[in-house]
C-alpha positions as MATLAB code, in Angstrom:
seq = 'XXXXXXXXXXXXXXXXXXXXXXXXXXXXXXXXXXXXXXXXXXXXXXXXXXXXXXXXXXXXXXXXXXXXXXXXXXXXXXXXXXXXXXXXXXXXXX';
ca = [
     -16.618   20.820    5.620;
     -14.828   17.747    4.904;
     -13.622   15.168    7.909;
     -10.262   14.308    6.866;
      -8.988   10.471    8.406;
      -4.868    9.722    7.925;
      -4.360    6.040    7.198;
      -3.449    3.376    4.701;
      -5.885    1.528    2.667;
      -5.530   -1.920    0.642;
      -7.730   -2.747   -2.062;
      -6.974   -6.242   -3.980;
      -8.413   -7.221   -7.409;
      -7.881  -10.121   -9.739;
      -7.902   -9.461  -12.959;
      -7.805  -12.787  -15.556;
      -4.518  -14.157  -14.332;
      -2.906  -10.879  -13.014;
      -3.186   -9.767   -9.341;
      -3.497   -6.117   -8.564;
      -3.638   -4.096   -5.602;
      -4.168   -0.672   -5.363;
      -2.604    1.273   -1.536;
      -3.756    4.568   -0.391;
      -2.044    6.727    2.151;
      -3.860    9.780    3.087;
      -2.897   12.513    5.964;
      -0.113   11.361    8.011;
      -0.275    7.558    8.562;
       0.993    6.285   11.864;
       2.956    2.956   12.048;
       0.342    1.267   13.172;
      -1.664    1.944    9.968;
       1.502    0.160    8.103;
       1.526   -3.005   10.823;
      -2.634   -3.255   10.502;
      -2.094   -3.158    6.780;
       0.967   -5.755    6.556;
      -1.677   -8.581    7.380;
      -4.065   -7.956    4.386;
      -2.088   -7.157    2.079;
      -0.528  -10.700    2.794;
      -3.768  -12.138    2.207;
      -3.783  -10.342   -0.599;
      -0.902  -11.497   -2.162;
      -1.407  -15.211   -1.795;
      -5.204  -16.151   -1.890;
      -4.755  -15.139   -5.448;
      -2.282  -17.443   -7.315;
      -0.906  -15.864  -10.041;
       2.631  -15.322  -11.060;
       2.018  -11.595  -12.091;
       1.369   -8.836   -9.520;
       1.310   -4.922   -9.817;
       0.716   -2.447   -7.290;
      -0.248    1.052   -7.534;
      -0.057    3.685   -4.711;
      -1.911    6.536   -4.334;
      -0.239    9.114   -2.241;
      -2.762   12.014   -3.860;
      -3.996   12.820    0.280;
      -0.315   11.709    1.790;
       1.026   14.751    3.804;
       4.120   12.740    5.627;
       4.940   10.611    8.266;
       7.031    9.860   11.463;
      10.425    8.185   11.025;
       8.489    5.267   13.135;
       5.945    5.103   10.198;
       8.810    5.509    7.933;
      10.694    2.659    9.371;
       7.704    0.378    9.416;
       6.996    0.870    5.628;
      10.159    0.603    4.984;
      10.268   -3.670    6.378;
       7.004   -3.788    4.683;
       8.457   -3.604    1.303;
      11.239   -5.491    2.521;
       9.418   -8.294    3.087;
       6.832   -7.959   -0.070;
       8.506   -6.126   -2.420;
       9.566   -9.395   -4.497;
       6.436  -10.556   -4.623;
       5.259   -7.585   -7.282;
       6.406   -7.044  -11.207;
       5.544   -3.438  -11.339;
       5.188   -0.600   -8.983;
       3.795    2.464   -9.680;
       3.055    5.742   -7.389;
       0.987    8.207   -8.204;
       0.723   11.588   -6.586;
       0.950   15.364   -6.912;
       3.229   17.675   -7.861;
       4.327   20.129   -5.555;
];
């Protein structure tokens, strides 16, 4: 049996002069997984310098969220969604 944790994850990686950062959502994130998150993935974005960015989210484990959660990822691409060349989500099909 299998513990099963909802939540957002952040992982950031530079590769040569490209920054890119992978998000995972798994289970039913609250929106205070999306305001713990907003921090980091600041940090992210600008402790590597680099003109290109891509993320990539992972929404393999996502089950759905509350319109709070909804709301609060909603200002979090608000506020970094410029910042990133490509976007890609990857998931399941129903």
């Amino acid at each position: 049996m299998s513990v099963y944790k909802s939540g957002v994850s952040l992982n950031a990686k530079r590769y040569n002069d490209k920054r890119l950062l992978n998000m995972k959502t798994s289970g039913h994130p609250s929106d205070m997984n999306f305001e713990n998150i907003t921090p980091k993935q600041e940090a992210a974005l600008y402790s590597i310098h680099s003109p290109y960015a891509a993320l990539l989210v992972d929404i393999i484990e996502f089950e759905g969220w509350s319109m709070k959660s909804t709301w609060s990822e909603f200002l979090l691409s608000q506020r970094f969604g410029d910042e990133f060349n490509r976007i890609a989500i990857y998931g399941k099909s129903c």
